[in-house]
C-alpha positions in Angstrom: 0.0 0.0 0.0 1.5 3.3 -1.0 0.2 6.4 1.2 -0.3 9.7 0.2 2.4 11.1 1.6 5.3 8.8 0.2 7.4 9.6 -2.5 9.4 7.1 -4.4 12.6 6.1 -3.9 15.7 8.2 -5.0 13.6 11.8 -5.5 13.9 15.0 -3.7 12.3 16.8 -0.9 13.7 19.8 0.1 12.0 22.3 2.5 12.2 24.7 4.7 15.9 25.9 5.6 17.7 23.6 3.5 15.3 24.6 0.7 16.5 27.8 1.0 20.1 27.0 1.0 19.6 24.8 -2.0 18.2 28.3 -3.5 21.1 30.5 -2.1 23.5 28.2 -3.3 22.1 28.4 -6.9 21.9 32.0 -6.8 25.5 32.5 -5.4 26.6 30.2 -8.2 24.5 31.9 -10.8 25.8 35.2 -10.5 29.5 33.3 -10.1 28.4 31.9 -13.8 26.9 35.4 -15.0 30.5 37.7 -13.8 32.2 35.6 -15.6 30.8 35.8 -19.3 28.7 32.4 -19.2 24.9 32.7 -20.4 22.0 30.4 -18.5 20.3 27.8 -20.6 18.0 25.6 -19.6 17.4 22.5 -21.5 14.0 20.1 -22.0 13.3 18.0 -19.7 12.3 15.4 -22.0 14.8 14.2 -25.0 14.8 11.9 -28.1 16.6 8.8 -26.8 19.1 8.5 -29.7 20.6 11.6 -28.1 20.8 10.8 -24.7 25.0 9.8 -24.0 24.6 7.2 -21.1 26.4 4.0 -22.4 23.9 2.1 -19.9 20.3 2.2 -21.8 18.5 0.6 -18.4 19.6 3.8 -16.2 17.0 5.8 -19.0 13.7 6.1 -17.9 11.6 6.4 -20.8 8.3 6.7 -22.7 6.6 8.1 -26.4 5.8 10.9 -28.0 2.4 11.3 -29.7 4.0 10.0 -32.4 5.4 7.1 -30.9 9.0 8.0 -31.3 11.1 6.9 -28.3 11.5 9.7 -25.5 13.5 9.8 -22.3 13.7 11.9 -19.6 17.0 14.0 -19.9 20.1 11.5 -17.8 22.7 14.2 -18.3 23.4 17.4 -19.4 26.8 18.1 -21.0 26.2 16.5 -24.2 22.5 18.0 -24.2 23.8 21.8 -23.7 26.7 20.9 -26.8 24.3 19.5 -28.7 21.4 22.0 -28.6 23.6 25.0 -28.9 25.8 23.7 -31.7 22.9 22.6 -33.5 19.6 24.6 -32.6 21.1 27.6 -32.0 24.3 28.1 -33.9 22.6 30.0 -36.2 21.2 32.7 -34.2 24.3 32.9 -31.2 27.9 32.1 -31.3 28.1 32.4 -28.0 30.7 29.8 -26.3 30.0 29.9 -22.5 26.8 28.5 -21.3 25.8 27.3 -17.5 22.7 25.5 -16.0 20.7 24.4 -13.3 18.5 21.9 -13.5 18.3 18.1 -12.2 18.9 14.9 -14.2 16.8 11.5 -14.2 17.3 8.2 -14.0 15.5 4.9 -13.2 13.6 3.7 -11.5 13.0 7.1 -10.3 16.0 9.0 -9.3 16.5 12.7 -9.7 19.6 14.7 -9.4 20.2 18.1 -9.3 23.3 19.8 -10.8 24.4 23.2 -11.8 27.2 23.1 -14.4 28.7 24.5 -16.9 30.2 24.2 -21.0 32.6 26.1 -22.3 32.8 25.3 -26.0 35.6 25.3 -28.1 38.0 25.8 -25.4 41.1 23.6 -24.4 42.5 24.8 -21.7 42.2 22.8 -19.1 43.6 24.4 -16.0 40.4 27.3 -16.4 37.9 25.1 -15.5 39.9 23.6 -12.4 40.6 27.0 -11.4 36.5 28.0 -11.6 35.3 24.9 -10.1 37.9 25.7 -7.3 36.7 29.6 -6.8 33.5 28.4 -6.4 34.6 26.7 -3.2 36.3 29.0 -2.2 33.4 31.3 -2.1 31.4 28.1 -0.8 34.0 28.1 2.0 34.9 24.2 1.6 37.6 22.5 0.5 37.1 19.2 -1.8 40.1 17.3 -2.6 40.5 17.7 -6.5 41.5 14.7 -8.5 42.9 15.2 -11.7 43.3 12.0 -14.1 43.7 11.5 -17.3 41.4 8.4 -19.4 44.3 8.3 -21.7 47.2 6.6 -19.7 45.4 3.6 -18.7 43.8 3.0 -22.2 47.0 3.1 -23.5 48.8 1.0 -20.8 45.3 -1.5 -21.4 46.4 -1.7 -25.3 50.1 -1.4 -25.1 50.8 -4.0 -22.6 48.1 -6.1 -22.6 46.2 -5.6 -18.7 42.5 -5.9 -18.7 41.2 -2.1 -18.5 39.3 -4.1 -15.8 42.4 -3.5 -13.3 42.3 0.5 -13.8 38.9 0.6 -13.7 37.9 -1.5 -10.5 41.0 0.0 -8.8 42.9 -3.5 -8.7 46.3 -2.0 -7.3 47.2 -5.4 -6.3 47.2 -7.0 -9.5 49.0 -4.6 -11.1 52.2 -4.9 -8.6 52.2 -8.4 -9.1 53.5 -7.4 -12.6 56.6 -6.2 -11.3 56.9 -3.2 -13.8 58.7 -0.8 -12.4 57.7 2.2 -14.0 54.1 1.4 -13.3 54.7 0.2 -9.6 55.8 4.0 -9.6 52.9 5.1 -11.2 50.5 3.5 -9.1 52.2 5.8 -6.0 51.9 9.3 -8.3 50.2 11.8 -6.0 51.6 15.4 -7.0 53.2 16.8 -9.5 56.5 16.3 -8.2 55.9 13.0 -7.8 55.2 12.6 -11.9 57.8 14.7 -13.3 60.4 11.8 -11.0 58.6 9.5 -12.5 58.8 11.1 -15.9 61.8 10.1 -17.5 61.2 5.9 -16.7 57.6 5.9 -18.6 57.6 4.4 -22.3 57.3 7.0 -25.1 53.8 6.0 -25.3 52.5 7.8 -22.1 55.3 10.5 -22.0 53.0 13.1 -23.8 50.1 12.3 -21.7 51.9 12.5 -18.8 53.3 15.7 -19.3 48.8 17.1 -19.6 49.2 16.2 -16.1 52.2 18.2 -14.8 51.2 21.4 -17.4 47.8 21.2 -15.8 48.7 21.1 -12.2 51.3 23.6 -12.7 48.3 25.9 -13.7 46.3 26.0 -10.8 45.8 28.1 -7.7 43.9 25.6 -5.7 46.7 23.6 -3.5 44.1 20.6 -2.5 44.8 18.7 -5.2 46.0 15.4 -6.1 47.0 14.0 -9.3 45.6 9.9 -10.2 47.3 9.5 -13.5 46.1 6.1 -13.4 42.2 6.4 -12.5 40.1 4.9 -15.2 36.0 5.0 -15.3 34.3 4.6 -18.5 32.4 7.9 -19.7 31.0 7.7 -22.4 32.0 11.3 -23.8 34.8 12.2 -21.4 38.2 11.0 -23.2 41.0 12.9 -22.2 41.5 14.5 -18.9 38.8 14.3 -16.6 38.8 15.4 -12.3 36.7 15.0 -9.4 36.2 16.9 -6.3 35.5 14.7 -3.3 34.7 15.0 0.7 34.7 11.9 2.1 32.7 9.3 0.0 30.5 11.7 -1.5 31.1 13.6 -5.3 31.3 17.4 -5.2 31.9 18.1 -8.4 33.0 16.5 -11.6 34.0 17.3 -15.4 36.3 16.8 -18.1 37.1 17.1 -21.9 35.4 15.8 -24.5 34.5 15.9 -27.9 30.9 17.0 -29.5 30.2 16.7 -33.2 34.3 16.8 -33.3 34.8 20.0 -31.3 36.7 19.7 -28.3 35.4 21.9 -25.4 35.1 21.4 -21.7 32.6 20.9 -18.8 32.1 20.1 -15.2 28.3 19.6 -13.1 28.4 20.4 -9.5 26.2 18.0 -7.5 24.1 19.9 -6.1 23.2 17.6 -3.5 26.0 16.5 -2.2 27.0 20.2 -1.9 24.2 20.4 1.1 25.1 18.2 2.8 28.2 19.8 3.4 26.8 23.3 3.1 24.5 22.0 6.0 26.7 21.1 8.5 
């Protein structure tokens, strides 16, 4: 029996003062966005499911049009924004810089709220570390920012023959039992001091992605950082050099490079929700 005042699993209720600090939050972050140059957009709710960029089709929660063409409920944003400004409205704005607020769906019936941001056509990297990091700061926390990059273990994977599987479930042990010296190393990379030792011992192959790494954190202004040269999670969109900002277990922010229609730009979502938590206490 389902009462009247349930809700289902994995949706939002927000009231009373945390309500408000989800909408102070958004409005703080908002007129971050808006100082800087970046536009709002916010994008349908619903979308045509051959668009949607989640490799995992059961996450989707969908349904038809009147039509009977195959809807979902939007699972992610970044590829959405690209997409509907590169393609709807590249003929009436050439704007590159574009932010939102909105949640994000996924089944059964989980919702998500983010605020984030694409700057299109832009490469370097270091920027948006450097905004996710003032918003913070102006946040008054202090997430740990991992900085990877996909690259290195795909490379490693196809080079030298180790299951992605070992990056990507975090298999440490497995990969000392190799007994590859340069990659025992790796595994223990934490700044960028660390890497540039490590530097001269990696094959050819990851020298030039290694180096991303040390340009990138060389970059920055925020000094709670760590580099993870060998973290591996399989986005569908991200490929190059993707971060995290954590606090404990839970995912403050997260964004990367990728590739839309073959321009290169970059993005990053806050999670909103995770954010009150801390913003709570």
């Amino acid at each position: 029996m389902i009462f009247e005042h349930e809700i289902p699993d994995g949706c939002r209720l927000y009231f009373g003062d945390i309500a408000k600090t989800k909408r102070v939050l958004e409005n703080k972050v908002s007129d971050f966005f808006d100082d800087r140059g970046f536009m709002e957009i916010v994008t349908p709710n619903f979308s045509y499911s051959g668009h949607q960029s989640i490799d995992d089709e059961t996450k989707l929660i969908k349904l038809n049009d009147k039509d009977n063409n195959q809807l979902t409920l939007r699972a992610d944003s970044t590829l959405d924004v690209a997409r509907i400004i590169t393609k709807r409205l590249g003929r009436t704005t050439d704007h590159k810089k574009w932010f939102y607020i909105q949640p994000i769906f996924s089944y059964p019936s989980i919702e998500n709220y983010q605020i984030g941001c694409e700057w299109l056509e832009h490469k370097e990297f270091s920027d948006v570390i450097n905004i996710t990091s003032e918003i913070f700061e102006m946040l008054k926390i202090n997430p740990l920012i991992q900085i990877s990059n996909l690259n290195i273990p795909k490379i490693i994977s196809k080079e030298f023959n180790i299951p992605i599987s070992y990056f990507k479930d975090g298999e440490m042990a497995k990969l000392f039992s190799m007994k590859i010296d340069w990659l025992d190393k790796l595994i223990y990379v934490q700044t960028k001091e660390d890497l540039e030792q490590v530097y001269s011992l990696l094959p050819n192959c990851l020298k030039q992605e290694a180096m991303k790494l040390i340009d990138i954190a060389a970059k920055l202004t925020y000094t709670n950082i760590t580099l993870s040269p060998l973290y591996f999670d399989s986005m569908k969109y991200y490929e190059d050099i993707y971060f995290r900002a954590i606090v404990e277990n839970d995912t403050m922010a997260k964004g990367g490079q990728y590739y839309s229609d073959g321009v290169e730009s970059l993005g990053f979502a806050l999670c909103t929700d995770n954010l009150l938590k801390i913003l709570e206490k």
